[in-house]
C-alpha positions as a Markdown table, in Angstrom:
| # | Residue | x | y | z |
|---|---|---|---|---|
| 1 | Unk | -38.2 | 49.4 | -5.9 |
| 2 | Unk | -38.0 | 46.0 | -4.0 |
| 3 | Unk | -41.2 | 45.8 | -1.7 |
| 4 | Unk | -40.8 | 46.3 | 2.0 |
| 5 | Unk | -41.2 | 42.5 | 3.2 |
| 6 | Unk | -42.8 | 41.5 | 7.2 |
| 7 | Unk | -43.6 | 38.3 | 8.5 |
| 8 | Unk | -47.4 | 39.2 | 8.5 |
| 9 | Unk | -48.5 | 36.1 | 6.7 |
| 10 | Unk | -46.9 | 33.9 | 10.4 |
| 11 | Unk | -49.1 | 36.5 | 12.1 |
| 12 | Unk | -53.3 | 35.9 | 12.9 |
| 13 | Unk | -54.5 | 37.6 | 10.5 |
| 14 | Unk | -58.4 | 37.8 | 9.3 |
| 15 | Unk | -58.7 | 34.6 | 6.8 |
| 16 | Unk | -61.9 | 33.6 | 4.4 |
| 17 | Unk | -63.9 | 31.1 | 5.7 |
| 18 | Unk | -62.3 | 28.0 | 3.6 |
| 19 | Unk | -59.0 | 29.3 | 4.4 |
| 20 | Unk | -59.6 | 29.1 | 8.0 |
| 21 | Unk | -60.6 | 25.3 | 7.6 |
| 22 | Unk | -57.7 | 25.0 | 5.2 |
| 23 | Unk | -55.7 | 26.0 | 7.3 |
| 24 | Unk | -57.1 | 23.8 | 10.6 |
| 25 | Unk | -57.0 | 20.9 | 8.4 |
| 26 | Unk | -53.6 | 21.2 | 7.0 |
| 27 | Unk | -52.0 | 22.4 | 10.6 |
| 28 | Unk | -53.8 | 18.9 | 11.5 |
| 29 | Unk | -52.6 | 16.7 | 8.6 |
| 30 | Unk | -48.8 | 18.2 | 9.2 |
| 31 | Unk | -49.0 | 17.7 | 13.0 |
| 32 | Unk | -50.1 | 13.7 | 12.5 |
| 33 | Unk | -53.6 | 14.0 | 14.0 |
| 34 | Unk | -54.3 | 12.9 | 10.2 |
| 35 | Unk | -51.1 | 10.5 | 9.3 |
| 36 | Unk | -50.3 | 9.8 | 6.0 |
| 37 | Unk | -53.3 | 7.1 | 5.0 |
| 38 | Unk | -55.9 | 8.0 | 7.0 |
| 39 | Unk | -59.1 | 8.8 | 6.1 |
| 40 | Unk | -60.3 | 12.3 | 7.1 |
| 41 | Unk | -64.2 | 12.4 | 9.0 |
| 42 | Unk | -66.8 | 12.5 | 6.4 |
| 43 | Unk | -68.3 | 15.5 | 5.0 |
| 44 | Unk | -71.1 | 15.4 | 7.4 |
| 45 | Unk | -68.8 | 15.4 | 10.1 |
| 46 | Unk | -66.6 | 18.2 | 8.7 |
| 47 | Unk | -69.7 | 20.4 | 8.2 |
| 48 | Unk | -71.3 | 20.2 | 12.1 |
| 49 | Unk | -67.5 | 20.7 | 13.1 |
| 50 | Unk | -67.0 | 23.9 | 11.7 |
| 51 | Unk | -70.2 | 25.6 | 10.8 |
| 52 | Unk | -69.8 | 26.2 | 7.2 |
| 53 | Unk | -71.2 | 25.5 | 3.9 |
| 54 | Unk | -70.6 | 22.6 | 1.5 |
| 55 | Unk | -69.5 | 24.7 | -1.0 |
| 56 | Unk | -67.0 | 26.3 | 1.6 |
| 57 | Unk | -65.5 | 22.8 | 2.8 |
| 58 | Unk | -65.2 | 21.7 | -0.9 |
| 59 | Unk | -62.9 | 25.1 | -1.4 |
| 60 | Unk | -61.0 | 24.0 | 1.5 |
| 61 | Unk | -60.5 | 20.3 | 0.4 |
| 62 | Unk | -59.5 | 21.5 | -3.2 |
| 63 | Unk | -56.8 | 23.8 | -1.8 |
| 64 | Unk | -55.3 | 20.7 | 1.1 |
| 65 | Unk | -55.2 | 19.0 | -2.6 |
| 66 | Unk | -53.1 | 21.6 | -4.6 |
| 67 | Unk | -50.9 | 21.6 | -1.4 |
| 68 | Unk | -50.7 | 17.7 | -2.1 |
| 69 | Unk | -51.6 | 16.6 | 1.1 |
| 70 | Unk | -54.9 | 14.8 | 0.5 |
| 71 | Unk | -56.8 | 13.2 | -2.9 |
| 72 | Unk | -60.2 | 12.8 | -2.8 |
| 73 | Unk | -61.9 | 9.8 | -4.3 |
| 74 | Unk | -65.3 | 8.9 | -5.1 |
| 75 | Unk | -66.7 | 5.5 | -2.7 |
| 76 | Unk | -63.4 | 6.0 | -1.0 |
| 77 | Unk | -63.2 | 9.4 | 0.4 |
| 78 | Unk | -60.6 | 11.6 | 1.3 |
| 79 | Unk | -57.4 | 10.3 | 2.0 |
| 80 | Unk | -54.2 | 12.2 | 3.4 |
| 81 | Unk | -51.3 | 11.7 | 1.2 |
| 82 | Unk | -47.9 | 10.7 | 2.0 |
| 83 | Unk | -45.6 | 13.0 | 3.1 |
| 84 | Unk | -43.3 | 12.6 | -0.1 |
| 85 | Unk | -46.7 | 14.9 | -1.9 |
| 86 | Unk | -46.8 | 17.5 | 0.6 |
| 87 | Unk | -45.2 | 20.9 | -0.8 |
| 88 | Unk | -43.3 | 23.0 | 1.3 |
| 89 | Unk | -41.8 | 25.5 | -0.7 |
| 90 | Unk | -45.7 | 26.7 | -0.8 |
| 91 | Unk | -45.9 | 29.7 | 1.5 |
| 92 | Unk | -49.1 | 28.2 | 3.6 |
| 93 | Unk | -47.9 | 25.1 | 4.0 |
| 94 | Unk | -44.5 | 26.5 | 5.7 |
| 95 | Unk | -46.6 | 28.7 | 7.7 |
| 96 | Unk | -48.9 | 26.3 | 9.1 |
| 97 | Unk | -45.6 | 24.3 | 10.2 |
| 98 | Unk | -44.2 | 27.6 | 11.6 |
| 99 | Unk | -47.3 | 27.8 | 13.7 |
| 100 | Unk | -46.4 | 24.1 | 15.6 |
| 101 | Unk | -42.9 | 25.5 | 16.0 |
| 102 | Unk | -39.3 | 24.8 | 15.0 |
| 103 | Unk | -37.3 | 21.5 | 15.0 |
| 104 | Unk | -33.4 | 20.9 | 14.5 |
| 105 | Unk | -34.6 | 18.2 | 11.6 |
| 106 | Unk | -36.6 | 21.1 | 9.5 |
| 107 | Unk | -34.2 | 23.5 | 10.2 |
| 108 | Unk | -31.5 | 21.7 | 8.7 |
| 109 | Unk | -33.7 | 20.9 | 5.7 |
| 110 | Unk | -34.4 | 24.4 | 5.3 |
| 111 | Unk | -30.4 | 25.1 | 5.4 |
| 112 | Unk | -29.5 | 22.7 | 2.8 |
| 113 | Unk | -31.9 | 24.1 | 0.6 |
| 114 | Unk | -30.6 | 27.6 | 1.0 |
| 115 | Unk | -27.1 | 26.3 | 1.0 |
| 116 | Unk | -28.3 | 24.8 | -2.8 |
| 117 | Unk | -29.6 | 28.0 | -4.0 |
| 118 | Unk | -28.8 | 31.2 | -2.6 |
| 119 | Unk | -24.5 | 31.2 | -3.6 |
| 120 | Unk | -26.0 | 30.3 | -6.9 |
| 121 | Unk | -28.3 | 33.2 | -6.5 |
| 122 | Unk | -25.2 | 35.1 | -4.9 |
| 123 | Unk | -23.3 | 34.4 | -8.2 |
| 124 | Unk | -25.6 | 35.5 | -10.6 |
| 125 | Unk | -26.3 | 38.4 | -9.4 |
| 126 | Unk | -22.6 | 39.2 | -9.4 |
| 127 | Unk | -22.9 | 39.1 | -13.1 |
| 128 | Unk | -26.8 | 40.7 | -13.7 |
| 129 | Unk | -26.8 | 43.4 | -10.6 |
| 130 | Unk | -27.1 | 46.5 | -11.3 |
| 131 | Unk | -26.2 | 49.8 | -9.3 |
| 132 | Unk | -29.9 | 50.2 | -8.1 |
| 133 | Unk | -29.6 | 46.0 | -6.9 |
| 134 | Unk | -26.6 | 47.0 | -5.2 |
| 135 | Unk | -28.0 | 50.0 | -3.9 |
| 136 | Unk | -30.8 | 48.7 | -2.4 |
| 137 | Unk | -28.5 | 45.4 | -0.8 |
| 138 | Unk | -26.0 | 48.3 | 0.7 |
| 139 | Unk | -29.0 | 50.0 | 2.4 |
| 140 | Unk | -30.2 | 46.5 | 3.9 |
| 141 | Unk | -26.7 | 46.4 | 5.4 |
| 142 | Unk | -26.7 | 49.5 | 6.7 |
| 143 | Unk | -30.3 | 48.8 | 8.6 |
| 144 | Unk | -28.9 | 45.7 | 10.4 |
| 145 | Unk | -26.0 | 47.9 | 11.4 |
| 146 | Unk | -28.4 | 50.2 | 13.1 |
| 147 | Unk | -30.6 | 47.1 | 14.7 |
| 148 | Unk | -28.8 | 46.3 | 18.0 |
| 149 | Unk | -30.8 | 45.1 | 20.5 |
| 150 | Unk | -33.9 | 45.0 | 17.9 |
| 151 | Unk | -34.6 | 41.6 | 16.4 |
| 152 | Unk | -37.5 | 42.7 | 14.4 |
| 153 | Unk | -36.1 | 45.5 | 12.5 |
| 154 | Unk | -32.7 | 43.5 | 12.4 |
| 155 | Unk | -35.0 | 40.3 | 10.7 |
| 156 | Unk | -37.0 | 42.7 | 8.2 |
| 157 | Unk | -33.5 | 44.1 | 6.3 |
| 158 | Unk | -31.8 | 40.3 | 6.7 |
| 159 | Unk | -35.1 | 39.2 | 4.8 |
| 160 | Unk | -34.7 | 42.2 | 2.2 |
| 161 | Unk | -31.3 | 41.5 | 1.9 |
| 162 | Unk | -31.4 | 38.1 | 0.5 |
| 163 | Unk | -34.9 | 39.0 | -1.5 |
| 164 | Unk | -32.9 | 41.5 | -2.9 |
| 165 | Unk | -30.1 | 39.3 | -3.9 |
| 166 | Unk | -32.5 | 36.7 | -5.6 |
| 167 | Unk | -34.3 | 39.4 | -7.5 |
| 168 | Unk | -30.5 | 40.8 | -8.9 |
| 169 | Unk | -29.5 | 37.3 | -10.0 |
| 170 | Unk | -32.4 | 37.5 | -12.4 |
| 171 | Unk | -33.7 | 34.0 | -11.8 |
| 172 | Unk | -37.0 | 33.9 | -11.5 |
| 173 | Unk | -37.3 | 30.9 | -9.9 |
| 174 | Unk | -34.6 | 31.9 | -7.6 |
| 175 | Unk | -36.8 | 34.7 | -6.6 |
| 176 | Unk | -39.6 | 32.6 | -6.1 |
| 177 | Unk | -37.6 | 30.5 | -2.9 |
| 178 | Unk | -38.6 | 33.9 | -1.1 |
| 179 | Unk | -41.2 | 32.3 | 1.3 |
| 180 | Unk | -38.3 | 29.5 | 2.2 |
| 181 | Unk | -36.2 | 32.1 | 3.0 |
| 182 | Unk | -38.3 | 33.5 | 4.8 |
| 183 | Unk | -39.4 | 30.8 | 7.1 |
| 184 | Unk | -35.8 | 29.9 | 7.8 |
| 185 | Unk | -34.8 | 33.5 | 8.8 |
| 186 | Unk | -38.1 | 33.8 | 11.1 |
| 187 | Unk | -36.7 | 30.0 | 12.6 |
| 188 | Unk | -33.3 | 32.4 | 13.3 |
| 189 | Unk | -35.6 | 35.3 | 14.7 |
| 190 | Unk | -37.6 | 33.0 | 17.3 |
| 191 | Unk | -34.8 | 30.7 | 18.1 |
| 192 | Unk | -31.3 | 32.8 | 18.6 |
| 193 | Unk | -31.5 | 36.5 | 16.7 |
| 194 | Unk | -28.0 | 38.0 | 16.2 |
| 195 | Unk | -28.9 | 41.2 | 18.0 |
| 196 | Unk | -29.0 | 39.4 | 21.2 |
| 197 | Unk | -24.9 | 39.1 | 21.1 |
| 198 | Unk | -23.1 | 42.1 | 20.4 |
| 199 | Unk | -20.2 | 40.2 | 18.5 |
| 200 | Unk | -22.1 | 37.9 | 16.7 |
| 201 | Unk | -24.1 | 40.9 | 15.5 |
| 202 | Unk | -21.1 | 42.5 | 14.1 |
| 203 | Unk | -20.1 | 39.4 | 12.3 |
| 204 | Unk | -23.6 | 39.0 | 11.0 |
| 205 | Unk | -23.5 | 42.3 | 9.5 |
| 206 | Unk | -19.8 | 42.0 | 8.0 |
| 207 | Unk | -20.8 | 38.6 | 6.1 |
| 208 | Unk | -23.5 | 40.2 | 4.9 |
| 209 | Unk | -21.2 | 43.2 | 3.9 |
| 210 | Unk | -19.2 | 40.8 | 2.4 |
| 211 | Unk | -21.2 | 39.4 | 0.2 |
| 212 | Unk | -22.3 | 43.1 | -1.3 |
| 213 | Unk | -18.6 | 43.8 | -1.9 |
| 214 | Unk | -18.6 | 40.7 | -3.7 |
| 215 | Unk | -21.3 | 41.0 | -5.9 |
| 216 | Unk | -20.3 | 44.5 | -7.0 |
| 217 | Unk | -16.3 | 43.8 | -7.7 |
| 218 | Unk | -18.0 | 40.9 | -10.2 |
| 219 | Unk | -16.6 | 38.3 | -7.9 |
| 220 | Unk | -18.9 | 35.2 | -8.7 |
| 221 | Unk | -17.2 | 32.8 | -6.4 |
| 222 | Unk | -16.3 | 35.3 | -3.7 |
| 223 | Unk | -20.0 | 35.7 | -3.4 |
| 224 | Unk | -21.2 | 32.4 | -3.6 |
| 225 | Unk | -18.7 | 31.5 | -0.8 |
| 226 | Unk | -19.8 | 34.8 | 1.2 |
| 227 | Unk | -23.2 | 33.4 | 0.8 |
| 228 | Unk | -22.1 | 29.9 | 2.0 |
| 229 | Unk | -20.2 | 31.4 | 4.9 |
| 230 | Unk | -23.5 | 33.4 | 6.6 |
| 231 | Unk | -25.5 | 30.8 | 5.7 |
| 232 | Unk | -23.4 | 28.5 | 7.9 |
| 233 | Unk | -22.7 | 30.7 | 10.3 |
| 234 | Unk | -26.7 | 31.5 | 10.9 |
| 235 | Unk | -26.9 | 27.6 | 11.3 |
| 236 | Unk | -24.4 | 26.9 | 13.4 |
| 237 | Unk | -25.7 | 29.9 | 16.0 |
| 238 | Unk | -29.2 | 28.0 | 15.7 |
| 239 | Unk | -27.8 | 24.4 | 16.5 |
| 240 | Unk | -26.0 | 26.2 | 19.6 |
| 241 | Unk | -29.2 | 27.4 | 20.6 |
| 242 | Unk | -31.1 | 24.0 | 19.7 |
| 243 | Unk | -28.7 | 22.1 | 21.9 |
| 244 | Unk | -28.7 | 24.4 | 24.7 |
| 245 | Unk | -32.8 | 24.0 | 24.9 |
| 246 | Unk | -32.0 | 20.5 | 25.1 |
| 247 | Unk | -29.6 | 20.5 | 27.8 |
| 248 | Unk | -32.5 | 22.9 | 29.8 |
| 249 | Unk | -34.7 | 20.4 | 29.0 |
| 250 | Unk | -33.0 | 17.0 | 30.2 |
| 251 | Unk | -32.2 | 19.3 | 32.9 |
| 252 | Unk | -35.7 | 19.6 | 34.0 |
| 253 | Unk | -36.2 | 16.0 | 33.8 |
């Protein structure tokens, strides 16, 4: 049984103390307080500003480096890495740049990536899925059917959906894009949900449709395209609604 996915981890939740300074750190380091080359303050420094331990700042700084966005070196100190090391198909890193909000740049880069995997995913799946898969993808369908008018239930069965299809193809590592997939149907949710148009609803839960029927007539390319297709046509309702906040905004000044 697939487990019933939320978007709690975007949420304020209650986080160990060397989380919380990972987390104030890295939201830093990825907004460019820290650029790439700078030196971060000294341990003394960190340890009046947050009011924890040495052993909890050390924590912190070994998890900013697993993240690869800083290296620590003795008689140098620590150093924020170039962007090129930073890792953002790790799930805390693409929450801490969910927290500054959404641009037309990331969300693009999130797109091709899904555009690279998830027909692949699509296609597998056509070939491994099996009645319970297909089951489970009908039944996402069905719930985004029933969401009109509510975005949250309407992103919960989009995010099962295509966590359902990754775990069908049988490709682990396909399953383990989840948290990109994630991010980039919570950058649909905040930006321009489906639910909000009646129409584009519909559409949004016939691709999806679509690519179910695919999957279970064995139809590899049919479902890689059906994949494609809502992929593109979640992307081109975001850059509509990117472009229209610019307009507001030039607007205004």
């Amino acid at each position: 049984m697939l487990a019933r996915p939320n978007f709690s981890r975007f949420a304020e939740t209650a986080l160990s103390s060397h989380d919380q300074v990972a987390r104030a750190l890295g939201g830093e380091i990825l907004a460019g307080v820290y650029p790439p080359g700078a030196k971060l303050p000294s341990e003394a420094e960190m340890l009046a500003r947050f009011g924890v331990s040495r052993t909890v700042l050390r924590e912190a700084f070994k998890t900013l480096t697993a993240k690869g966005l800083i290296v620590s070196r003795t008689r140098v100190g620590t150093t924020v890495l170039d962007s090129a090391h930073w890792n953002f198909f790790d799930a805390d890193v693409l929450t801490w740049k969910v927290s500054q909000g959404f641009d037309m740049a990331f969300v693009r880069d999130l797109a091709a990536i899904r555009l690279a995997i998830e027909p692949a995913a699509a296609q597998a799946a056509a070939e491994q899925a099996t009645e319970a898969d297909i089951a489970v993808m009908r039944d996402c369908v069905a719930r985004m059917g029933d969401a009109p008018g509510d975005a949250g239930e309407f992103a919960t069965a989009d995010l099962e959906f295509h966590k359902a299809v990754g775990q069908a193809s049988g490709n682990v590592l396909m399953r383990s894009l989840s948290a990109v997939i994630e991010t980039a149907l919570l950058a649909s949710f905040r930006m321009s949900s489906p639910v909000r148009e009646a129409e584009v609803h519909e559409e949004s839960v016939k691709g999806h449709s679509r690519i179910v029927d695919a999957i279970e007539a064995r139809d590899g390319e049919g479902a890689a395209q059906a994949m494609r297709d809502i992929i593109g046509h979640g992307f081109a309702r975001l850059e509509r609604a990117g472009s229209g906040g610019a307009r507001k905004k030039r607007g205004k000044d």
